[in-house]
matplotlib code that plots the C-alpha trace (Angstrom):
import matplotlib.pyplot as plt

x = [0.0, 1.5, 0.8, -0.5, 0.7, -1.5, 0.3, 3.8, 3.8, 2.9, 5.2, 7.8, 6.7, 6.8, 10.5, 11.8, 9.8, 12.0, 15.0, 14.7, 14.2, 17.1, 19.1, 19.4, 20.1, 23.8, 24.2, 23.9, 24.9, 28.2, 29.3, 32.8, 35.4, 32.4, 30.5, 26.7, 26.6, 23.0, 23.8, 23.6, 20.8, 18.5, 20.0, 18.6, 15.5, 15.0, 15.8, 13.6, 10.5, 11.5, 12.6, 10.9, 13.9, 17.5, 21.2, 23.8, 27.3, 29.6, 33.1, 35.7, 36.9, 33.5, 34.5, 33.1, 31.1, 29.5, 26.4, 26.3, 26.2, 23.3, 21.1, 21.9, 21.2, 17.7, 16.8, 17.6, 16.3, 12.9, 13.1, 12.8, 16.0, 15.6, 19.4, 22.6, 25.3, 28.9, 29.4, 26.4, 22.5, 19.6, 16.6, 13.1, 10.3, 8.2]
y = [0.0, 3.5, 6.8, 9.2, 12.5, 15.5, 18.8, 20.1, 20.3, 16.8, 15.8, 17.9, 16.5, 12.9, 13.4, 14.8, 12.2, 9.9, 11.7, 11.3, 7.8, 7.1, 8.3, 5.4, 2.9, 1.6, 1.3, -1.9, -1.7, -0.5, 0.6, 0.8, 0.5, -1.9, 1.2, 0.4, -3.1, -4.6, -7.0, -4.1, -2.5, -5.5, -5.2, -2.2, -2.5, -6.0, -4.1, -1.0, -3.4, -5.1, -2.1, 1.0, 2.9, 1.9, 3.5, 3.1, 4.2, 4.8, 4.4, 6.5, 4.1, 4.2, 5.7, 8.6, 11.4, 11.1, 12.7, 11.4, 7.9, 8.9, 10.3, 7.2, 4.8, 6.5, 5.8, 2.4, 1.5, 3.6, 5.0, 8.1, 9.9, 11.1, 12.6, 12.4, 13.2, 13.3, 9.2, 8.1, 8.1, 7.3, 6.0, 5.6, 3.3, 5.7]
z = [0.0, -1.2, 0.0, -3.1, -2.2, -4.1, -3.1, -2.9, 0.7, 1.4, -1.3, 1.1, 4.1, 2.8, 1.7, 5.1, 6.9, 4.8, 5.2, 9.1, 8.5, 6.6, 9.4, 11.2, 8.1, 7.0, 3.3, 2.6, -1.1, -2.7, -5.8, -6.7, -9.3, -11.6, -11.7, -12.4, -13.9, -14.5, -11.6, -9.3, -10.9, -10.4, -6.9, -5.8, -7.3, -5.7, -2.0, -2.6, -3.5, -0.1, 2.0, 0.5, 1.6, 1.0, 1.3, -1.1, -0.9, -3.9, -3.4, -4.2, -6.6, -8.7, -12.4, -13.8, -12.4, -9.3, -9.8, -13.3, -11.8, -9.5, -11.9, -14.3, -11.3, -10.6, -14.1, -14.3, -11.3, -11.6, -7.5, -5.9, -4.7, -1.1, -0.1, -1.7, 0.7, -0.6, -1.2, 0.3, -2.0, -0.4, -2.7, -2.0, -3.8, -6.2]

ax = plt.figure().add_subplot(projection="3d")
ax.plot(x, y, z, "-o")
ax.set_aspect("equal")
plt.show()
């Protein structure tokens, strides 16, 4: 069951509720030198189904541009991003 959000500010309000939640979670998938092979994508969307809320960390060692790789794993993978924090992305089920 998903909660339809009809104006801006619940939209808003959703996010930082998510944001607070996504405090207390570890990322629990990495992406490093690889970059974003289909193996991971079908990773994260596997978790999101499962978890609704997930953080991933890139590593240093992950090739390319960093926000380039977060906008491309977003797309892949179909989720909402919550917070991206230098290394560390948190994505949300749409």
């Amino acid at each position: 069951m998903s909660i339809q959000c009809t104006t801006l500010t619940e939209v808003k309000m959703n996010v930082k509720e998510l944001r607070l939640q996504a405090k207390t979670l570890e990322p629990i998938i990495r992406i490093g030198k690889n970059g974003l092979t289909e193996r991971v994508v079908e990773e994260v969307k596997k978790l999101v189904r499962r978890r609704r809320l997930i953080k991933v960390k890139l590593l240093k060692s992950v090739l390319g541009n960093k926000k380039e790789v977060i906008e491309e794993l977003v797309d892949k993978t179909n989720v909402q991003l919550i917070d991206a924090v230098g290394f560390v992305v948190v994505l949300a089920r749409k």
